[in-house]
Structure formats: structure tokens, C-alpha cells
KOLGU-874420 format. One record per residue: residue in one letter; x, y, z of N, C-alpha, C, CB in turn. Coordinates in steps of 0.2 Angstrom, whole numbers, plus 2048, in hexadecimal, padded with zeros to 3 digits. Glycine has a CB too. Example, Ala and Ser with C-alpha at 12.3 -4.5 7.8 and 13.67 -1.06 7.14 Angstrom:
! residues 2
A8427E482783E7EA8278427F08278397EA82D/S8407F58238447FB8248408008278467FD81D/
! end
This chain:
! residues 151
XA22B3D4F4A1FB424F8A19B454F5A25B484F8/XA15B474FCA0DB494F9A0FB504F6A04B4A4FF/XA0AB514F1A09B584F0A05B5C4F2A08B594EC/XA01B5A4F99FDB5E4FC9FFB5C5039F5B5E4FA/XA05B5D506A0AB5C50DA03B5C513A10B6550E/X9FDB635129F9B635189F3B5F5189F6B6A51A/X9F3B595139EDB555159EEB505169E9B55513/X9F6B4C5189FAB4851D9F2B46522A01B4D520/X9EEB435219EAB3D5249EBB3A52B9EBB37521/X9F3B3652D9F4B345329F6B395369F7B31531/X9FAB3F5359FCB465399F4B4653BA00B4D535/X9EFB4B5379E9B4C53A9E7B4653E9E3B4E534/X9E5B4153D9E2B3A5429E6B3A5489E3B3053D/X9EAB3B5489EDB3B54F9EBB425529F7B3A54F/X9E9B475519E8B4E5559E0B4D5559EAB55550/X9DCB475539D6B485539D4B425589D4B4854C/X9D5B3E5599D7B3855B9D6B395629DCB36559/X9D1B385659CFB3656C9D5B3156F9C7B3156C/X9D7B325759DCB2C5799D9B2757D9E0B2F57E/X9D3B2857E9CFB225819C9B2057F9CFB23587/X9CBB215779C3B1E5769BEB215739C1B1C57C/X9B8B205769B1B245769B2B2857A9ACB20577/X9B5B2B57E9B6B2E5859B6B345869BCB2D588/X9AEB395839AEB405839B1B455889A8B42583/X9B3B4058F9B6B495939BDB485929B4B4C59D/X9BFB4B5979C7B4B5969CAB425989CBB5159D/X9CFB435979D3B3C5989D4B3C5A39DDB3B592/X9D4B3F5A69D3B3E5AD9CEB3D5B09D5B415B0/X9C7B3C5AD9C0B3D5AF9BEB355B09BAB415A9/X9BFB345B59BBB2D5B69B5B2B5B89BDB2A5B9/X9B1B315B99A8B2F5BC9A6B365B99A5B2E5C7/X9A1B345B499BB3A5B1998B385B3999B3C5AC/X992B3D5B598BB3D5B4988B405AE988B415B8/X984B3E5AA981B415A897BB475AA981B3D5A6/X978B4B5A6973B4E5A796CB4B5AA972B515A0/X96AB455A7965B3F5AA966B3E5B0965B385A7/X96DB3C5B196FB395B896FB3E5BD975B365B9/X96FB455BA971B4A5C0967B4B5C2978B545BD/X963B4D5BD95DB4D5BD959B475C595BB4B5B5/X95DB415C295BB3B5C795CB3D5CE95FB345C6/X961B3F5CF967B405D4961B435D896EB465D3/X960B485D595FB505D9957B4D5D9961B5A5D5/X953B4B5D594DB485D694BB425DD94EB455CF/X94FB3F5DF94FB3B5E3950B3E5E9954B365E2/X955B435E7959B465EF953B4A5F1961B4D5EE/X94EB4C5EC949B515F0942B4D5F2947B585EB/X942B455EF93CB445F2940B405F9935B3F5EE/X945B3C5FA948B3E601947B4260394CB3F602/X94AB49603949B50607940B5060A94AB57602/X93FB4E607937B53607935B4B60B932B565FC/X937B4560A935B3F60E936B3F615937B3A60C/X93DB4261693EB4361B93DB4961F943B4161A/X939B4F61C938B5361F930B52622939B5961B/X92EB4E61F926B4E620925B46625922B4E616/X92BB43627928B3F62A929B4063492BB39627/X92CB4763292AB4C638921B4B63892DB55638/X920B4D634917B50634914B4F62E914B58635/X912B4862B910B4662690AB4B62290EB41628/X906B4C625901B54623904B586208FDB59629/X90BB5861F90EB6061D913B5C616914B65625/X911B56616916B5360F916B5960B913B4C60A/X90FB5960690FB5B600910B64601908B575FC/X911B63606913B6D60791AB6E607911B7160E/X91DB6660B924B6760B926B66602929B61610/X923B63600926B5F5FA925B665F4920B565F7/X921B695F6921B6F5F0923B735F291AB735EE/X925B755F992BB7C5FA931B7A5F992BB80602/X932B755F9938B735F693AB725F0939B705F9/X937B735EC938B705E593BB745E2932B6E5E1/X93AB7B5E2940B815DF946B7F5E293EB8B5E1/X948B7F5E994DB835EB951B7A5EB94AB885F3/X94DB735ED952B6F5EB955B6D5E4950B6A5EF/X94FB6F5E0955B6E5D8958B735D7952B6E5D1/X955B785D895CB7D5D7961B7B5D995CB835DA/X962B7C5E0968B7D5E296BB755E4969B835E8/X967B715E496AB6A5E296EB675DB963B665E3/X969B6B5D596DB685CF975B6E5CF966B6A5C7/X974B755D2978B785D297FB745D6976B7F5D4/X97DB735DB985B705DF985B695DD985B705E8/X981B645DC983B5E5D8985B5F5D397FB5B5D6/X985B635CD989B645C7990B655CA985B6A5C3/X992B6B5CE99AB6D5CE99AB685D499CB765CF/X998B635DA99AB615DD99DB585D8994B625E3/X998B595D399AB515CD9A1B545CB993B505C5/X9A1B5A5C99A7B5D5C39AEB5C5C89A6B675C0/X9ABB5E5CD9B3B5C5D39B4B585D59B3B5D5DA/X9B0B525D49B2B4A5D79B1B465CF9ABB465DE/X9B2B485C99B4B445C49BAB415C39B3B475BF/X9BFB435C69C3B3F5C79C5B395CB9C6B425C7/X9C1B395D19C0B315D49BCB2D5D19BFB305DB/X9BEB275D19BAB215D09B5B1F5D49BDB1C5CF/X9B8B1F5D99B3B1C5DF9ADB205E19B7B1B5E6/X9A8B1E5E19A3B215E09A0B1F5E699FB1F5D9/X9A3B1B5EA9A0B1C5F39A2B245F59A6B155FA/X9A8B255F39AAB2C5F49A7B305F19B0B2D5F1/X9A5B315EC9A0B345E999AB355ED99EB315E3/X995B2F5F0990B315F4994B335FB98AB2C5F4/X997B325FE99AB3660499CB3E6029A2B32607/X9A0B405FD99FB475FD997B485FC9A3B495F6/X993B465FA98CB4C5F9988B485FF986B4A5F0/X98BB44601988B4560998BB4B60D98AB4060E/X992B4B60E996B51612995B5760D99FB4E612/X995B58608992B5E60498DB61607991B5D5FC/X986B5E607980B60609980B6061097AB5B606/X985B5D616985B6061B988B6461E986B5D61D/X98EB65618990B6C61A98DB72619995B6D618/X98BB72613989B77610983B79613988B75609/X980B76616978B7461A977B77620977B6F61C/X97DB7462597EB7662B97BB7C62D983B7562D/X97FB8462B97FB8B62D979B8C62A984B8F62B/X974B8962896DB8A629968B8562B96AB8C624/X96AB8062E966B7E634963B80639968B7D637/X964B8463A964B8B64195BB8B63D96BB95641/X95AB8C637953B9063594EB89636952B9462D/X951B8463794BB7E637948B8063C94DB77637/X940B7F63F940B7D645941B7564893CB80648/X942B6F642943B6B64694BB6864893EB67643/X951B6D648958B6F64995CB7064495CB6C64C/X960B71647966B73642968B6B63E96DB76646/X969B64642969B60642966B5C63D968B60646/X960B5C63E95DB5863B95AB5B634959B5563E/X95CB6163495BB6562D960B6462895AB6C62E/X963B6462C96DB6362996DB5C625975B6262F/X96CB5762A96DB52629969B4D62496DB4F62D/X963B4F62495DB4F61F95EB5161A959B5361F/X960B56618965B5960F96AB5460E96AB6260E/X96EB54613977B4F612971B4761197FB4F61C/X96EB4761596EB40612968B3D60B96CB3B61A/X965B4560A961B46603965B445FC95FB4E603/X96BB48600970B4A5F9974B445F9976B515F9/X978B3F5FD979B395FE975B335F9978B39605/X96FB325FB96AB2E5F796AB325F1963B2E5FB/X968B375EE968B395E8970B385E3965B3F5E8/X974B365E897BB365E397BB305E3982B385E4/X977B2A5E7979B245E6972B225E297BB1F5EC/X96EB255E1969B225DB96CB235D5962B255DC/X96FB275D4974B295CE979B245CD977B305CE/X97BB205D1980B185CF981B175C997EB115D0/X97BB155C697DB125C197DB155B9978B0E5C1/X979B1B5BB979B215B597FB245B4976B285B7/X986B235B898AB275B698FB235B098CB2A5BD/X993B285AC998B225A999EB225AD99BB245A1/X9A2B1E5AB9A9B1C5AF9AFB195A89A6B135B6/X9B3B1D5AA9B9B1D5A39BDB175A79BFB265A3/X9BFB125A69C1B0A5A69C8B0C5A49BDB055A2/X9CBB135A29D2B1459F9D5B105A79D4B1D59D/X9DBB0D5A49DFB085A99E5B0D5AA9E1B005A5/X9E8B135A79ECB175AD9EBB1E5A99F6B155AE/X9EAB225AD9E9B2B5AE9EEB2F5A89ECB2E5B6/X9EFB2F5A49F1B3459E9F2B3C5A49E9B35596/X9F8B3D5A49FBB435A69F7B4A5A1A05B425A6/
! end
């Protein structure tokens, strides 16, 4: 019998002891982004936006591309971040760019109305901004390979 009962080694190595590995988030997280990848994301998604806003009227690129540059990192890295934190649990990452398509069109729509080139194609422009910036992020993201889910 030890004479120092609390520094039992194998008790602590099991409380310390990762269950899958190298695997910093939880054990149900199967797609992270990282901070780089979310940067790319939303980086991509706005020269889309701004490509697609300006091939209404090419003369007005670099005016679209700068009035937009606050308001699509902002609130692009904002909802990419908690729209990634909600879909870490699927793997499939087609799914992944179909939510931040359907994210950016929902979310979009009820201010359409202020475009004047419609509601439509203002909507659809972001959704499909945010779409392309989650699939330029493919490869950036990790993927936990754990073969069954830990309750």
C-alpha cells in the first residue's frame, strides 16, 4: 500500500485523458473551423458579394466592395461563427454549405425590399456569397474520424 493514497498516477491519467485523441472540442464535434478558416470564409463570401453586386454596373465595383467591407465581416464572421457552432455536429459538409446558403437567404430576404435591384437578387446574392465562402473553407476545417459518438 502507497503512503501517499492521492498521487495514485493511473486514477489522475484517466480524469485527464482525452477520449479521442488529439481532439480539443467535445467528443460530438465532428467539423471545426478554425479561426483562419472562418477569416477565408467570410473573406471570399464578400468579394462574391461585392462581384456579384457590381456586375450589375461594373463602375460602381470598388464602391460596392468598400461599403461593404464593415458590414459583411461583421456580421458575416458574426453568424458564420454561431451558424459553424450549430452545425458541428454534422459531418457532411454539403450540408454545411446548404445551411449558409439557406442561412443568408433567410436571414436576407426581409431586407431585400431596400435593394433597388429586388428583393431577389439582393437575397440571393448574400445566400449565394455565404454558400461559396463556406465551401472555400473545405479544406480548412478539422473533421474528428471518431468511428461512434460518445453519449
Amino acid at each position: 500500500m502507497s503512503q501517499e493514497p492521492w498521487t495514485d498516477e493511473d486514477a489522475y491519467a484517466l480524469a485527464t485523458t482525452r477520449p479521442t485523441g488529439g481532439w480539443r472540442y467535445g467528443p460530438r464535434d465532428r467539423v471545426v473551423l478554425s479561426g483562419k478558416g472562418l477569416a477565408v470564409g467570410v473573406g471570399v463570401a464578400h468579394l462574391t458579394f461585392s462581384a456579384l453586386l457590381s456586375s450589375q454596373s461594373p463602375e460602381w465595383a470598388v464602391v460596392f466592395f468598400l461599403y461593404s467591407l464593415l458590414p459583411v465581416w461583421a456580421i458575416g464572421a458574426a453568424v458564420g461563427f454561431l451558424l459553424g457552432l450549430a452545425l458541428r455536429r454534422l459531418r457532411n459538409q454539403w450540408l454545411h454549405v446548404a445551411a449558409f446558403f439557406a442561412g443568408g437567404l433567410l436571414m436576407c430576404a426581409p431586407f431585400g425590399g431596400l435593394s433597388a435591384t429586388g428583393p431577389l437578387l439582393f437575397s440571393s446574392s448574400i445566400a449565394l456569397a455565404a454558400g461559396i465562402g463556406r465551401l472555400a473553407a473545405w479544406k480548412l476545417v478539422r473533421i474528428n474520424d471518431a468511428g461512434v459518438l460518445s453519449k
